[in-house]
Structure formats: structure tokens, C-alpha cells
mmCIF file of the C-alpha atoms, coordinates in Angstrom:
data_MODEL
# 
_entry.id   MODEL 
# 
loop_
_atom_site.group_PDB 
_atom_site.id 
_atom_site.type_symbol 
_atom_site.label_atom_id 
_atom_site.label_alt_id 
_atom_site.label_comp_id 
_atom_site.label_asym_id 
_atom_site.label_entity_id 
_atom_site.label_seq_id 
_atom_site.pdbx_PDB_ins_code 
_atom_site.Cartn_x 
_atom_site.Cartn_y 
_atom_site.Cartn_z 
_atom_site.occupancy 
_atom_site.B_iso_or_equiv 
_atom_site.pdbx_formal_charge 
_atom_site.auth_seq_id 
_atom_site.auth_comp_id 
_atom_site.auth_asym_id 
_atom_site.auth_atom_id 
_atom_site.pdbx_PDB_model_num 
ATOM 1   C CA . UNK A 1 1   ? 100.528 34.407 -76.483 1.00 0.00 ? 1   UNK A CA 1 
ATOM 2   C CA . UNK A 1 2   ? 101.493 32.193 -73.935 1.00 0.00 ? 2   UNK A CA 1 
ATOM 3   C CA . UNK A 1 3   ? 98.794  31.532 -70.741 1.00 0.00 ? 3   UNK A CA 1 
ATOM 4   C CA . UNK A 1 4   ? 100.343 30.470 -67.827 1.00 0.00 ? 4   UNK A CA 1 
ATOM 5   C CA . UNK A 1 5   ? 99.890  27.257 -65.768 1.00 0.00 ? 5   UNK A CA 1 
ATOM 6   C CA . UNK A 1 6   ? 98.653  28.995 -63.060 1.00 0.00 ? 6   UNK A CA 1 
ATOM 7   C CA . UNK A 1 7   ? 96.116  31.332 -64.589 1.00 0.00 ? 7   UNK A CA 1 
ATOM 8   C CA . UNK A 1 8   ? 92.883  29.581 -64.837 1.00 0.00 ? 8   UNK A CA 1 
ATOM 9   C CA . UNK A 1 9   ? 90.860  29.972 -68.131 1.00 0.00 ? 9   UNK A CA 1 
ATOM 10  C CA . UNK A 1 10  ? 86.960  29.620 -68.537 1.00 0.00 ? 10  UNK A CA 1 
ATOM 11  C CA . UNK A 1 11  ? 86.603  26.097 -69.934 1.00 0.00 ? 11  UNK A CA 1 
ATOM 12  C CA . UNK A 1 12  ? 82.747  25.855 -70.528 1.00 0.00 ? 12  UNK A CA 1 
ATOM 13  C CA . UNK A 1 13  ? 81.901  29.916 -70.997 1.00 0.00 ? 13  UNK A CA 1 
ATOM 14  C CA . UNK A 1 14  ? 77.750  28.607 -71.101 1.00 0.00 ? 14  UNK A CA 1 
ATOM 15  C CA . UNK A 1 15  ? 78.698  27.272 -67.449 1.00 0.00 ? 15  UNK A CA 1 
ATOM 16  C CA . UNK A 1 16  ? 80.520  30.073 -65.979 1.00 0.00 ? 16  UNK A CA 1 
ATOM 17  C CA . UNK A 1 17  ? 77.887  32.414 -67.283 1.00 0.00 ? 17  UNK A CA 1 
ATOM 18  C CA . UNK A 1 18  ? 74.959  29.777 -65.482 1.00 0.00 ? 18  UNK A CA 1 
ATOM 19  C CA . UNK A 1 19  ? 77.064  29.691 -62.168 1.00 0.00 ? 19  UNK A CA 1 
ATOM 20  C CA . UNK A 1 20  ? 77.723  33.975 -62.492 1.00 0.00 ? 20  UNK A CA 1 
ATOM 21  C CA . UNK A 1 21  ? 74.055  34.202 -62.898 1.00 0.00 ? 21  UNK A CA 1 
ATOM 22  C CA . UNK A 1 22  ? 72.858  31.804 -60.447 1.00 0.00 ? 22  UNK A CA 1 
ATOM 23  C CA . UNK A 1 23  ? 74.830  33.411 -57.917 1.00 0.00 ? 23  UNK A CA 1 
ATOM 24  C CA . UNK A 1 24  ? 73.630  36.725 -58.855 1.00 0.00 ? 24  UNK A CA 1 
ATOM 25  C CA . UNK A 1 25  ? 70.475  35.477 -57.580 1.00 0.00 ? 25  UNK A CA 1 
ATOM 26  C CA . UNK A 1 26  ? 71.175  34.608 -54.241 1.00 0.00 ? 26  UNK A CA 1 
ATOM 27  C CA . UNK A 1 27  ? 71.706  31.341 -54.660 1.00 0.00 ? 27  UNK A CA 1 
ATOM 28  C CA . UNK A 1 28  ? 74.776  29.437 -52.723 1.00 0.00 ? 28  UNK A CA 1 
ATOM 29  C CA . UNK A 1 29  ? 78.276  27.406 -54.534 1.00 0.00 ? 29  UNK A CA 1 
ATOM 30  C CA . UNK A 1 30  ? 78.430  24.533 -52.373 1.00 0.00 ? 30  UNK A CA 1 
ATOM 31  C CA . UNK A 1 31  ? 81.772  23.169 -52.087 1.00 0.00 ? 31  UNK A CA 1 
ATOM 32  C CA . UNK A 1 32  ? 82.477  19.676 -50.477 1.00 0.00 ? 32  UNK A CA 1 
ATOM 33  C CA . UNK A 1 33  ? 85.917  18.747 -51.757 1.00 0.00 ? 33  UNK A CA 1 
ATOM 34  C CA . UNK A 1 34  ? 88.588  19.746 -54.026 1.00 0.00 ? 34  UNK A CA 1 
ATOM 35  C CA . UNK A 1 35  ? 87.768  16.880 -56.872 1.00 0.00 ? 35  UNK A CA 1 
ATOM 36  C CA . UNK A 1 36  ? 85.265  17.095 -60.036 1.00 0.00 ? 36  UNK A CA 1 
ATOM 37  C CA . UNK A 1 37  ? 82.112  17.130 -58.818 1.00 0.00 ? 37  UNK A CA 1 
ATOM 38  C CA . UNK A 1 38  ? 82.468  18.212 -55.411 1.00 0.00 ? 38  UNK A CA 1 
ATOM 39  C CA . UNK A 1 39  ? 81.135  21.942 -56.181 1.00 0.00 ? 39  UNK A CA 1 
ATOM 40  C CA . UNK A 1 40  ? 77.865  22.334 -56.723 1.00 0.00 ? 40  UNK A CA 1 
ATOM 41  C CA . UNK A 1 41  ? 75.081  25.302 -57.223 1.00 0.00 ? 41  UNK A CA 1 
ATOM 42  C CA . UNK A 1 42  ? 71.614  24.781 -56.582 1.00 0.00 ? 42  UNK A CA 1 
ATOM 43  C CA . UNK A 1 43  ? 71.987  21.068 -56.564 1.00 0.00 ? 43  UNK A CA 1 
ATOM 44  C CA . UNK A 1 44  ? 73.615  20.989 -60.233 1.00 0.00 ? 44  UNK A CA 1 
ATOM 45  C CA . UNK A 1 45  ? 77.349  19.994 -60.131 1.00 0.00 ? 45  UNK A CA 1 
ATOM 46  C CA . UNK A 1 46  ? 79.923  22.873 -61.482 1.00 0.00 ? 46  UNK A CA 1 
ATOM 47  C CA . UNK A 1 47  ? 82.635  21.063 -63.254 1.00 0.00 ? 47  UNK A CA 1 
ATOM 48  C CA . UNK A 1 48  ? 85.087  23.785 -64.525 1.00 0.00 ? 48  UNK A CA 1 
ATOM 49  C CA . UNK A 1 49  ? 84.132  27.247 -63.855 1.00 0.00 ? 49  UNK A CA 1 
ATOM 50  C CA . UNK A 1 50  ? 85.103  27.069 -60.008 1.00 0.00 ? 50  UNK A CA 1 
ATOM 51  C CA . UNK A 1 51  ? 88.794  27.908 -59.874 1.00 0.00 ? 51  UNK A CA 1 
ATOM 52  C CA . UNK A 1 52  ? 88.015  30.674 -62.541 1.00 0.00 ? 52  UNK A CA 1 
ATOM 53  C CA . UNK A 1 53  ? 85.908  32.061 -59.973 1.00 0.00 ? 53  UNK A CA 1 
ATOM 54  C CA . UNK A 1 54  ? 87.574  32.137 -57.052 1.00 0.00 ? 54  UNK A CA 1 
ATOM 55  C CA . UNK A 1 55  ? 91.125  33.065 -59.162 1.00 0.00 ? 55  UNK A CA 1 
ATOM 56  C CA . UNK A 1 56  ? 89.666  36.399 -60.263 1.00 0.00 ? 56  UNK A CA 1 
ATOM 57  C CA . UNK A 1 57  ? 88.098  36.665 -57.139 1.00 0.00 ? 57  UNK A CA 1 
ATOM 58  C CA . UNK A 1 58  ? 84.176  36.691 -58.438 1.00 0.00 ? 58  UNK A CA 1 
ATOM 59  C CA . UNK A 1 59  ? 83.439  35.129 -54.941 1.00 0.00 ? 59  UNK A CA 1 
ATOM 60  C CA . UNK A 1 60  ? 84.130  35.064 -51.679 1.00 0.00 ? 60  UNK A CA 1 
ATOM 61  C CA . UNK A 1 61  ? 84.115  32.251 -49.187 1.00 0.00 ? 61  UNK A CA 1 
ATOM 62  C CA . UNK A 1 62  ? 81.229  33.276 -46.477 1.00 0.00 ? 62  UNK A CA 1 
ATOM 63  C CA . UNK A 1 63  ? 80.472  31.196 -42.883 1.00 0.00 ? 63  UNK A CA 1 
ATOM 64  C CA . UNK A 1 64  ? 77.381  29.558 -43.245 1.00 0.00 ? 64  UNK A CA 1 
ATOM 65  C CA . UNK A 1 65  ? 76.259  28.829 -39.530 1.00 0.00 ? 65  UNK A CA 1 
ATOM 66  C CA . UNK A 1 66  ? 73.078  27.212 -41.034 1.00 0.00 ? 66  UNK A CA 1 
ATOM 67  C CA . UNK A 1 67  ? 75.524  24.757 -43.136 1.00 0.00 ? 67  UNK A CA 1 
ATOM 68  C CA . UNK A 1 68  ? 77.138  21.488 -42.471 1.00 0.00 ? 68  UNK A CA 1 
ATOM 69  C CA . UNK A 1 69  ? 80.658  20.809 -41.068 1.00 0.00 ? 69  UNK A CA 1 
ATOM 70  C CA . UNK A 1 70  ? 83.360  20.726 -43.576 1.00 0.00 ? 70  UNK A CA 1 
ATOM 71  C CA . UNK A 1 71  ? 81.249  22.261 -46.840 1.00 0.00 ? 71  UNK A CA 1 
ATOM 72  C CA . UNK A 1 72  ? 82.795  25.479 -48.263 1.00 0.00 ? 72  UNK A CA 1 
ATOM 73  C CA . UNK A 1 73  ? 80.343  28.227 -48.846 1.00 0.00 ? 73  UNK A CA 1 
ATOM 74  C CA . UNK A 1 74  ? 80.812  30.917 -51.153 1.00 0.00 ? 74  UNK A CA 1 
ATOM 75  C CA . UNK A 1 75  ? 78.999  34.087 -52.684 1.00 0.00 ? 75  UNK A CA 1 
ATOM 76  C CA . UNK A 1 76  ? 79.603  36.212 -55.232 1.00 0.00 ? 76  UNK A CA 1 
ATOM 77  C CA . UNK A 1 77  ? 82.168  39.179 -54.141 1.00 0.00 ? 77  UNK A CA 1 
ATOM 78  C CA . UNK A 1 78  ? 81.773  42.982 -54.777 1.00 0.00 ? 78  UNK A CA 1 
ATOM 79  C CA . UNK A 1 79  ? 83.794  42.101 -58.082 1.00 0.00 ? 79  UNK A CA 1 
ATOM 80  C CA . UNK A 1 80  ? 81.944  39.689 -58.736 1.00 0.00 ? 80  UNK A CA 1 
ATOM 81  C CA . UNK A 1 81  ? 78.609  40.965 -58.738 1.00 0.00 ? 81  UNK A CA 1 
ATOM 82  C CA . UNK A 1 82  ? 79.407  43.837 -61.302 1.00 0.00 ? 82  UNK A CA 1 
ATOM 83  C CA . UNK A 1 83  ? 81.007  41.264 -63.380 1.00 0.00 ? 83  UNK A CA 1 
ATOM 84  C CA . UNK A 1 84  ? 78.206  38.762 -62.990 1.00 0.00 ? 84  UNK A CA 1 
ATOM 85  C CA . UNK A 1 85  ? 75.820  41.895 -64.358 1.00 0.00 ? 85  UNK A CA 1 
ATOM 86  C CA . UNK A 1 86  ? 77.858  42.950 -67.369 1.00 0.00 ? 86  UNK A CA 1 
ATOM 87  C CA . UNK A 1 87  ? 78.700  39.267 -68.051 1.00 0.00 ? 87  UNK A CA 1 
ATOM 88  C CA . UNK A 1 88  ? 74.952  38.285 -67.936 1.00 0.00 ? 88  UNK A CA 1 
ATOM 89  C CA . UNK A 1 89  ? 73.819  41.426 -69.913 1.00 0.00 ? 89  UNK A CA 1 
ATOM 90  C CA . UNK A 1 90  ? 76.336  40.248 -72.843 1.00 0.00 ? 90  UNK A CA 1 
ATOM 91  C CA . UNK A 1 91  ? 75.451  37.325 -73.008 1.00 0.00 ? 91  UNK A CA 1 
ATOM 92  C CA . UNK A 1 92  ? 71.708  37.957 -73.166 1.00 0.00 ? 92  UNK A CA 1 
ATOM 93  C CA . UNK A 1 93  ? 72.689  40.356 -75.910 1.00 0.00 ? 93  UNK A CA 1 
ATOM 94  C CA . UNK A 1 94  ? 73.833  37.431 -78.088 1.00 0.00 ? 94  UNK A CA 1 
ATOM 95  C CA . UNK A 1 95  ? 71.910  35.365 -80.541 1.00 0.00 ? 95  UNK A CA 1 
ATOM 96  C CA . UNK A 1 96  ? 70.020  32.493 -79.699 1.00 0.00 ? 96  UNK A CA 1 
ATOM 97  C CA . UNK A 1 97  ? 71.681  30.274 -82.264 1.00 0.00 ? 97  UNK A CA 1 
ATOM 98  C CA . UNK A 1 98  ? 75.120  32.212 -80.866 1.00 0.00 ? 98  UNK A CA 1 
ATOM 99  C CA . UNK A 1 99  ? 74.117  31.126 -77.337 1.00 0.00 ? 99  UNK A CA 1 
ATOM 100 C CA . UNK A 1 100 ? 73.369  27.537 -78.295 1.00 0.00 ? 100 UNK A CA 1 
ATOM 101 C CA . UNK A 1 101 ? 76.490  27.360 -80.024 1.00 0.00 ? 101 UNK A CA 1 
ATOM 102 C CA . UNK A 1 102 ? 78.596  27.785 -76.902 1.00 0.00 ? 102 UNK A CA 1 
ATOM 103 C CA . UNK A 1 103 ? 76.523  25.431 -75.122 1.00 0.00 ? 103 UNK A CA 1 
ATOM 104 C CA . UNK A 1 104 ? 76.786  23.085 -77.354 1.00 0.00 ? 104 UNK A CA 1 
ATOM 105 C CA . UNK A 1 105 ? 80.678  23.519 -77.725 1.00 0.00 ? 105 UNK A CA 1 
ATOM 106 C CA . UNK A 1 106 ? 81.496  25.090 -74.220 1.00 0.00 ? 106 UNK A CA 1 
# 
């Protein structure tokens, strides 16, 4: 099978699961450019898991009138929230040493 060029893939699956559950918290994705680096939940930079996330549309870009000029804000979407849930509940389900694994490996 074939995955077009186009069609982002999850990278690191132990980071998109952090970032799904860290939004499903409350907390924000900070977004301050388009290079590595520039996204950021909680403080903690999110290297790969950001075009994923906006592709499948998992979140939702949301006016921050608290925020600064020129950062992107975004929160999880309706999607997004019952994905967040069923992804988080999976991989809670897993192992430990399964769990390590994939943060180990991505």
C-alpha cells in the first residue's frame, strides 16, 4: 500500500498520544511558526504529531484574546475529543513494557 505525500502519518505514536491527552485536559497547542519546534503544549515542544492533528482535524484553531499577537491557538475539536478518549483508553490498556517500547522507538 502506497501512502500518499500529502497524508500525514503519526511519526512518534507515544507523542501524539501525550499531545491527544494533554489537550483532553484543557490544556492549549501553542503554535508560533511553521518550523520544528515552533509548536508547543504546556511548555514542551511537539515535534511531529502537529500536522497529524490538524490533517484529521483532532483540533481546531480557537481566538485566544488573552494570547499574544501572531501565536496560533488550537484545541481539540468535537472529533477530536472522542478520538483523544478512545485513543487514551487504548493506550492505557497496553502493557507497560508495550508502552515503553513505543516510547522508546516512537
Amino acid at each position: 500500500m502506497q501512502v500518499s505525500q500529502s497524508t500525514p502519518i503519526i511519526v512518534h505514536r507515544a507523542e501524539f498520544v501525550d499531545a491527544l491527552h494533554l489537550l483532553l485536559r484543557g490544556h492549549w497547542l501553542v503554535r508560533v511558526g511553521d518550523g520544528a519546534g515552533c509548536t508547543t503544549i504546556d511548555g514542551a515542544p511537539l515535534w511531529h504529531s502537529f500536522d497529524t492533528l490538524q490533517h484529521y482535524g483532532l483540533i481546531d484553531e480557537v481566538d485566544n484574546r488573552e494570547g499574544f499577537p501572531g501565536v496560533r491557538y488550537f484545541r481539540l475539536s468535537d472529533r477530536g475529543h472522542d478520538f483523544a478518549r478512545r485513543a487514551w483508553d487504548a493506550w492505557c490498556r497496553c502493557p507497560w513494557w508495550q508502552r515503553l517500547l513505543v516510547r522508546l522507538t516512537g
